[in-house]
Structure formats: C-alpha cells, structure tokens
C-alpha positions in Angstrom: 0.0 0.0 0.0 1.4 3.3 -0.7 1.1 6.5 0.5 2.1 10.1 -0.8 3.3 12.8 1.8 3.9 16.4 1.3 6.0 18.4 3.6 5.1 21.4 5.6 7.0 24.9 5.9 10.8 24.5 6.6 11.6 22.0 4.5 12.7 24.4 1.8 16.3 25.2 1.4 18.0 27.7 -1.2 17.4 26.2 -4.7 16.1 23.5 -4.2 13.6 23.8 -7.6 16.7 24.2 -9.4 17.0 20.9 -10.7 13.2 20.1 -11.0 13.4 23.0 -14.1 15.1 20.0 -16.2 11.5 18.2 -16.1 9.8 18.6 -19.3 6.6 20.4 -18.6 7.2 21.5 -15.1 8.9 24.8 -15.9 6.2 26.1 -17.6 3.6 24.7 -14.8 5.5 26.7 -12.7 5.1 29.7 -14.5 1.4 29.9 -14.7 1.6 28.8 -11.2 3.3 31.9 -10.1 0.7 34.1 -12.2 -1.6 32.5 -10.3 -0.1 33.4 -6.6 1.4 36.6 -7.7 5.1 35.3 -6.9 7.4 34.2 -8.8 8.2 30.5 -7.6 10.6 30.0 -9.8 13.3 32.6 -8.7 12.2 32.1 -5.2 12.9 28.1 -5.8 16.4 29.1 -7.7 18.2 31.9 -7.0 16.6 33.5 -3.5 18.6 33.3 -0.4 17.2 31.2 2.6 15.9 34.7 4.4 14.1 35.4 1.3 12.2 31.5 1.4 12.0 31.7 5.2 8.9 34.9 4.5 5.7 32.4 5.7 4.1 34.5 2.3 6.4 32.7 0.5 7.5 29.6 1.4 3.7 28.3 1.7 2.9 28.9 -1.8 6.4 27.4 -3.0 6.3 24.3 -0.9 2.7 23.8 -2.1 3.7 24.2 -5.8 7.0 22.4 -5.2 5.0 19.0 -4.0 2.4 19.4 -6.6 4.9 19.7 -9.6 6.8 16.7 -8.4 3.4 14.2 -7.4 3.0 15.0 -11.2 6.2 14.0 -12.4 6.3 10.9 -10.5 2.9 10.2 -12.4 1.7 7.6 -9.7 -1.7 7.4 -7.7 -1.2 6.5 -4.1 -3.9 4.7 -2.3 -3.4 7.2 0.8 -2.3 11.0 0.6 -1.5 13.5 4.0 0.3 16.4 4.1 2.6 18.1 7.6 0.7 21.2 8.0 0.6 23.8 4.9 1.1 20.3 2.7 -2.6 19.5 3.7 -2.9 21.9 0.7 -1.0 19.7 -1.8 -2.7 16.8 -0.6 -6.0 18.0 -1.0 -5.5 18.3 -4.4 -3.8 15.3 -4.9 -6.8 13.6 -3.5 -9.1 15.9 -5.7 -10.9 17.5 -3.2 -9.3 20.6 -5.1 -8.0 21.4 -8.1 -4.2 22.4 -8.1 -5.6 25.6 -8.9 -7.7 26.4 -6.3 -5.4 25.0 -3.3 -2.2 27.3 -4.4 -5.0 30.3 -4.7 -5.7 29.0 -0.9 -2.0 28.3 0.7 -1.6 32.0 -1.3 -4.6 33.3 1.2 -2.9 31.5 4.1 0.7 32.5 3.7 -0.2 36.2 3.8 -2.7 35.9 6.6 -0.2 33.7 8.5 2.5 36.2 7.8 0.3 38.8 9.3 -0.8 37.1 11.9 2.8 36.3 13.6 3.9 40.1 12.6 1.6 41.2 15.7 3.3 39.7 18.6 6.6 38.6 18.8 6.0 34.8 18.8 8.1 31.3 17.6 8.8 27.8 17.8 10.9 25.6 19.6 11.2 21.7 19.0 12.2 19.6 21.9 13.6 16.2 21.1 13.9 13.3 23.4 12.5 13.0 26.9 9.6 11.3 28.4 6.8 12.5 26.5 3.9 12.9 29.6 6.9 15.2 31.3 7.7 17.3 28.3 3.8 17.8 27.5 3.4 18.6 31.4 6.5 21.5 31.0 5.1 23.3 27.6 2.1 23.9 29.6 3.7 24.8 32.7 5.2 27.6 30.6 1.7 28.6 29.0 2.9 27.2 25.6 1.2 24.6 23.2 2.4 21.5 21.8 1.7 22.9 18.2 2.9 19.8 16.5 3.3 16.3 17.9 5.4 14.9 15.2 5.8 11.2 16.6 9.6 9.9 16.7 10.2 12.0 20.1 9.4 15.1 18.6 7.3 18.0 19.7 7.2 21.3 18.9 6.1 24.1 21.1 4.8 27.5 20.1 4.2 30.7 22.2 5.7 34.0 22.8 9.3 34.7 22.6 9.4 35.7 26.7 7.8 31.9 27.2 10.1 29.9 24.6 12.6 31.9 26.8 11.5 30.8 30.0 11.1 27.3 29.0 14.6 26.9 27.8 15.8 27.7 31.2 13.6 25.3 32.8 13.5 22.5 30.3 11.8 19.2 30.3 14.6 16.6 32.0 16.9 14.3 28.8 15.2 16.6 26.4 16.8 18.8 23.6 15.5 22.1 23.2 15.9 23.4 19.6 14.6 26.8 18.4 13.3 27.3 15.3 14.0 29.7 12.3 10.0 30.6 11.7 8.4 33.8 11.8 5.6 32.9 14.4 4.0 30.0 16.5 1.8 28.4 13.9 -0.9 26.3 14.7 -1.5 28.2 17.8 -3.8 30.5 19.6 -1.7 33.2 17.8 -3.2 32.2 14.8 -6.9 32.9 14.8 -7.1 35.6 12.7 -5.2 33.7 10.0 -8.1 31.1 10.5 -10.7 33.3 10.1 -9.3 34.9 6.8 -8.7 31.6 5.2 -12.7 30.6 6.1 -13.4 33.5 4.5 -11.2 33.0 1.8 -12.5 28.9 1.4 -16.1 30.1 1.2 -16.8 30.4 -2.2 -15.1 27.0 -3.0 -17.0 23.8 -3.8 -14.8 20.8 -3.1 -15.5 17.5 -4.0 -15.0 13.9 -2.0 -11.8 12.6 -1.9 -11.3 10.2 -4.5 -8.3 8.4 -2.2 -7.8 8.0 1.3 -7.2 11.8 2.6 -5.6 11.6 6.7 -6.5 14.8 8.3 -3.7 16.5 10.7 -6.5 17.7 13.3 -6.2 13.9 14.5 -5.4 11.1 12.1 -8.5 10.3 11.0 -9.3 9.5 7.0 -12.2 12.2 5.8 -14.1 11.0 3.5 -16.1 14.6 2.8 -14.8 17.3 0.9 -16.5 19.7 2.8 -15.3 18.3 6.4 -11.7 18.1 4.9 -12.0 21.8 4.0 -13.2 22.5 7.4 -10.4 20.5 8.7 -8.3 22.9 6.9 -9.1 26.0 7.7 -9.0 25.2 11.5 -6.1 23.6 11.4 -4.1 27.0 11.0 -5.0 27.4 14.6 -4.5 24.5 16.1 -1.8 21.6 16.5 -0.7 18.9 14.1 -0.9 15.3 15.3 1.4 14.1 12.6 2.1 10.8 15.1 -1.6 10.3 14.5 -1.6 10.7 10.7 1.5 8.1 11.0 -0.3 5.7 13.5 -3.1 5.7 10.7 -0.8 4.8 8.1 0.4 1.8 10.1 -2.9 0.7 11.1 -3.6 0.7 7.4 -1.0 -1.3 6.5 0.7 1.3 4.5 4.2 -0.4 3.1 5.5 2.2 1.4 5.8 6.4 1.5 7.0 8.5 -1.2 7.5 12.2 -0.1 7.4 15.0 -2.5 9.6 17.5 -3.0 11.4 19.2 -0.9 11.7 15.7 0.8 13.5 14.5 3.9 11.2 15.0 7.1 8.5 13.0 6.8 10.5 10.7 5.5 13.3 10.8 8.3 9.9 10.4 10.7 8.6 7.7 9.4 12.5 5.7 9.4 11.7 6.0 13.2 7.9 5.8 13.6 7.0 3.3 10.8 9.9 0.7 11.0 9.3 -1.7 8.3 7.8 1.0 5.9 10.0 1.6 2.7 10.3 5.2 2.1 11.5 7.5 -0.6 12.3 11.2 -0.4 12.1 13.1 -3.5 14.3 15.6 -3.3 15.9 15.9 -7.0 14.2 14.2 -9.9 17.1 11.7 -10.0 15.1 9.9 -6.8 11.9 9.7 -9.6 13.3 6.4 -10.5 14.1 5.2 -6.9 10.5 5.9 -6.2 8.9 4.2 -9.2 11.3 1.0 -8.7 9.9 0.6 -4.8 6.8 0.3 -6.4 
C-alpha cells in the first residue's frame, strides 16, 4: 500500500527547484503557477537566499507548488495521501478534493494571513527532542505554551511568545533537547486565529469535492471521506496543532508499506525511518530519486 506525503513549511532550502526545471513540462507549470499566486516561484525556488524562502508569504505557496509539480512528475496514484501542515494543501489536491488551482489560490490566502498574523506579537517555535513525552507535555504547559505539532519519533514542537520559549529553555523538560526554530511565528496556535478566520473567509466560495483516495487529516489522524469536512479541517487547522504521530499511526494501522514524499523531501520521511519501522520510504528531493520511487513500487 502506498502513500504520498507532502511536507510542511521549513523543508525548503535555497534552490532547491533548481533541478526540478530540467522536467519537461514543469517549468512552464511553474510559471502559470506563479501568475496564479502573484510570486514568482521560480526565482524564489532558484536563486533566493534562505531569508528570502523563510517569508511564511512565500515559502507556503512554493512548498505547495513544489510537492504538486513533483506528485505530477512521478505520475503515480497512491492509495493514501497527508500532508505536515501547509502540505494539507498539496494533498488535498492530490486527492481531488481541489483542483491544483484552487489550493495554491488558498495556501496564497494563508501565507499572507499567517504572515500577518505572527507580525503582531513577537511569537516562535521551539522543538524539543527526546524526553519522556507525559513530562515534556506537562512543561510546555507549565510555561503557558502549546504543543503545536506532535510529530511522533520523540518530537514535539512548542509554540508561544518569545518571553515563554525563553522561560522554558531555562527550565527544560529533564533528557530533552530544546531546539529553536527559524520561523516567523507560532503556527498552529492560539496566535493564529485571525489567520483562520481569513482563510474561512477565503475557502467560502469553493465547492470541493469527495476525496477520491484516502485523505488523513492533521487535526487527528482520521481519514475524511467529505470534501467539505476536509476543507473545514483545513481552515481550522491554521490554529491548532498537528498530530502528525496520529496521521503516521493511521498509516500503520492501514497497512501502509511504502511512503513517497514530494519534494522538498526529507522529514516526513526521516519520521517515518523512526515511527513506521518496516515502511520503505522515498524522499524526493531531486528528480534523480523519480526512478528510486517508481522502482519501490
């Protein structure tokens, strides 16, 4: 059984589209991709510098585009599709609930209203690895922050104002790793809100259809079956965690054998090495890895 995963925001890196121009076809998708969100993807995927990719405006509609242009140059249709936070998008239209179209006209919506959102209070992320989970969960709310993703693998990531990330680092949770993160905010928190209410806004004139494949939600794991429920799903999600250990639990219980993760791969995959031992996984991070993914399968 195989499944299709599409990374969320930080897994970009400066020029990492560069090689994905050499696709016949995908150039030019990316063009009239960029029309579409009013940036040009392209340049940001070649030549910008990682402070220029880092902008929440940006890197959403790029990562989006980015995992789209490479699920359509692997030219395979998974049985089961989830995406890490903003790659909900991509794999909402991968499991045709919308077009390609109308999910980079969305993540375009979200980026800017995310972007705004953290610009009003001084907010960020900080990933703690290791530890006894009950105890680290038991610390990020001693220090009034929120476990914004669960990621599985030992991983959580806490989100909350710069004066708590700042407290909790000198009162850590005990044989954890406290890593800050290079984002602008803390997404998928409280902080958030108004980003959610933009994008419901923003989703209410779309019609989305059923799933046509099995389409895990991040809100908790589940497989939605309803277009509508799934763009729900997505519009609250901006303001609350990502239970990416559920989304992987899920896979296992369905007996998923193999993961393919679109570009700019590596996380999800590096996840599942330690969450879903046994699964084969693929990271595409340069078309070379096309044909490592197509002989797995």
């Amino acid at each position: 059984m195989l499944a299709i995963v599409a990374p969320g925001q930080g897994a970009q890196t400066p020029g990492f589209l560069t090689p994905w121009l050499e696709v016949p076809g995908l150039a030019d998708r990316l063009s009239a991709w960029s029309e579409l969100v009013g940036l040009d993807l392209i340049a940001y995927g070649t030549t910008a510098d990682a402070e220029e990719i880092r902008d929440t405006a940006v890197a959403q509609p790029l990562l989006v585009a980015a995992s789209l242009a490479a699920a359509e140059a692997l030219g395979v249709t998974p049985d089961v599709v989830a995406g890490h936070s903003v790659g909900e998008l991509a794999a909402a239209a991968l499991a045709g609930v919308l077009t390609p179209e109308q999910a980079l006209t969305l993540v375009r919506e979200r980026g800017q209203a995310m972007a705004k959102a953290a610009a009003v209070t001084a907010t960020g992320m900080t990933a703690v690895v290791g530890g006894d989970e009950d105890e680290v969960l038991a610390a990020i709310e001693r220090h009034g922050l929120t476990p914004a993703n669960m990621n599985g693998s030992g991983q959580i990531v806490a989100g909350g104002t710069l004066e708590q990330l700042e407290a909790f680092a000198a009162d850590p949770p005990a044989r954890a790793r406290l890593i800050p993160l290079k984002v602008a905010g803390a997404f998928h928190t409280v902080h958030m809100a108004p980003a959610s209410e933009h994008l419901r806004q923003a989703a209410a004139g779309l019609t989305p259809a059923d799933p046509r494949v099995t389409l895990l939600s991040n809100a908790d794991g589940t497989a939605v079956t309803g277009g509508a429920e799934f763009l729900g799903r997505l519009v609250a999600q901006v303001a609350g965690p990502v239970r990416w250990d559920a989304c992987m639990a899920t896979m296992t219980g369905l007996g998923v054998t193999t993961m393919i993760e679109l570009a700019p791969g590596g996380t999800l995959t590096g996840l599942a090495r330690r969450g879903m031992r046994g699964v084969t996984t693929v990271a595409l991070k340069t078309p070379d890895d096309l044909n490592a993914a197509r002989e797995v399968l």
